[in-house]
C-alpha positions as CSV (number, residue, x, y, z in Angstrom):
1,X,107.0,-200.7,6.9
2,X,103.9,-199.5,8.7
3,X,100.6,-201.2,7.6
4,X,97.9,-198.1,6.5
5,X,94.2,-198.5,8.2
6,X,91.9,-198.8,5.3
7,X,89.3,-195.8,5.0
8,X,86.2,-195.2,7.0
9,X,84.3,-195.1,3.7
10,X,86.5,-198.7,2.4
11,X,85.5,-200.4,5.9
12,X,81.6,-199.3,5.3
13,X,81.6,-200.5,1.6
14,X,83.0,-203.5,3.2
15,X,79.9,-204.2,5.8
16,X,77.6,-203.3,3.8
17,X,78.8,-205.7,0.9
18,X,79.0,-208.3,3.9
19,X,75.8,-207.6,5.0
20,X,74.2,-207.9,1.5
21,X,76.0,-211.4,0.5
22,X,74.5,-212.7,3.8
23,X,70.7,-211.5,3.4
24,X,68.4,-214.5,1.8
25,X,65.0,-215.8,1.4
26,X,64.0,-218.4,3.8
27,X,60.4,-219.3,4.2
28,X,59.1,-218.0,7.6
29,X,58.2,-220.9,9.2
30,X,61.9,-221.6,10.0
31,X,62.5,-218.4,11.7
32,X,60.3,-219.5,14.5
33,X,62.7,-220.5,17.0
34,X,64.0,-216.4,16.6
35,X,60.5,-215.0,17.3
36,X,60.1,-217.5,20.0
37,X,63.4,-215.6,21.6
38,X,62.0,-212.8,20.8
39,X,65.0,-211.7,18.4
40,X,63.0,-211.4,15.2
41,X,62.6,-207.8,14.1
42,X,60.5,-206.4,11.1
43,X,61.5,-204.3,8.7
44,X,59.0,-202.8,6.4
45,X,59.0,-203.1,3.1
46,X,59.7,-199.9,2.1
47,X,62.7,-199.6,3.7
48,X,66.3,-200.7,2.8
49,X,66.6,-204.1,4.6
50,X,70.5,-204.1,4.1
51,X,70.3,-200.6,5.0
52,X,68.6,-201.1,8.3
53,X,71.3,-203.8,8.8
54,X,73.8,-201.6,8.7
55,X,72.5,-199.0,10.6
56,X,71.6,-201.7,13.9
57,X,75.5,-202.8,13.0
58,X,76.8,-199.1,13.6
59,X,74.9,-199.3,16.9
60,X,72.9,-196.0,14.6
61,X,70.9,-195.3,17.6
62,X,68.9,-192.1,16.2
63,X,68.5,-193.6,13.2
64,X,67.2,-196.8,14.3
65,X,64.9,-194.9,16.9
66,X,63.1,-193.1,14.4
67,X,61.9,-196.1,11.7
68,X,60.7,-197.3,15.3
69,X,59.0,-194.6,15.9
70,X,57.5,-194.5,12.5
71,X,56.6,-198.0,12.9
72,X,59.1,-199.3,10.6
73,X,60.9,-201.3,12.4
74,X,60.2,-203.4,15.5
75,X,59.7,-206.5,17.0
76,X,57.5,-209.2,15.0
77,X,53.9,-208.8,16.8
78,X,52.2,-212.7,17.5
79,X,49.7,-211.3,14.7
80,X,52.3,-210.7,12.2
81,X,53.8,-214.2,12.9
82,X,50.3,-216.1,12.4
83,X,49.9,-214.0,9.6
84,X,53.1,-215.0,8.3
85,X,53.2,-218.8,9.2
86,X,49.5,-219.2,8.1
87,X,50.1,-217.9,5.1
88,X,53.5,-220.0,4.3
89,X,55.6,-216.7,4.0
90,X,59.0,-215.6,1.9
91,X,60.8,-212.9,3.9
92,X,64.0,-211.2,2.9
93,X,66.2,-212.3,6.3
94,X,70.0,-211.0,7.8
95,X,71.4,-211.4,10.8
96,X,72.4,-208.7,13.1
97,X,73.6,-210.4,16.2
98,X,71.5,-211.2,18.4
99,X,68.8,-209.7,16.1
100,X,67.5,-211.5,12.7
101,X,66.0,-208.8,10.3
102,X,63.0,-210.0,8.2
103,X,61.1,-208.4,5.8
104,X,58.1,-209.9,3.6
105,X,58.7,-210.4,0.2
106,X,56.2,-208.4,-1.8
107,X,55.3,-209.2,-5.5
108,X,52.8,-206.2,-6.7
109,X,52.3,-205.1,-3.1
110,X,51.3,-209.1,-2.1
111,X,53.0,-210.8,0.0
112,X,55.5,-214.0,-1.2
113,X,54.7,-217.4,0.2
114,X,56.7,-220.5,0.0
115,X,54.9,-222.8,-2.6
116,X,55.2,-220.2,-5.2
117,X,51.7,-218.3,-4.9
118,X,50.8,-215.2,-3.3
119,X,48.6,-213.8,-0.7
């Protein structure tokens, strides 16, 4: 009895569903130890956060190359941080070894913060 490989399309369903369960809002300030590594990446809002996850995952090169390109996707900038920390920030967070994806959390365009209020 021979055991069948599951699909190409099964195995992405599959990370991407893995991917999704392990995304969560965490408050920004305790992603500091990440930027200080220099493994926190931004993602903008716009885009797919999970999607982007999966994409880095797939080692998507071309795809990846191009929301950096358009400034999509990148490392966290020291002004983005302070922004972030100053302002008590929610992001949207995954990781993608060694990378941690986050992405601001955006209520009608303003951004999330921790004690419930927005910026």
């Amino acid at each position: 009895m021979s055991e069948s490989k599951p699909e190409p399309e099964q195995n992405e369903a599959v990370e991407r569903a893995r991917l999704n369960s392990e995304t969560a809002k965490i408050a920004w300030h305790e992603l500091q130890r990440f930027f200080a590594q220099g493994n926190a990446v931004a993602v903008a809002p716009q885009l797919d956060l999970v999607e982007v996850a999966y994409q880095i995952a797939c080692d998507n090169k071309a795809c990846v190359e191009r929301w950096m390109e358009q400034q999509q996707v990148g490392p966290v900038s020291d002004q983005q941080a302070r922004e972030w920390l100053d302002a008590n920030a929610l992001v949207w967070s995954v990781v993608v070894r060694p990378w941690v994806l986050v992405q601001p959390i955006l209520q009608e365009g303003v951004m999330q913060t921790d004690n419930g209020a927005t910026d």
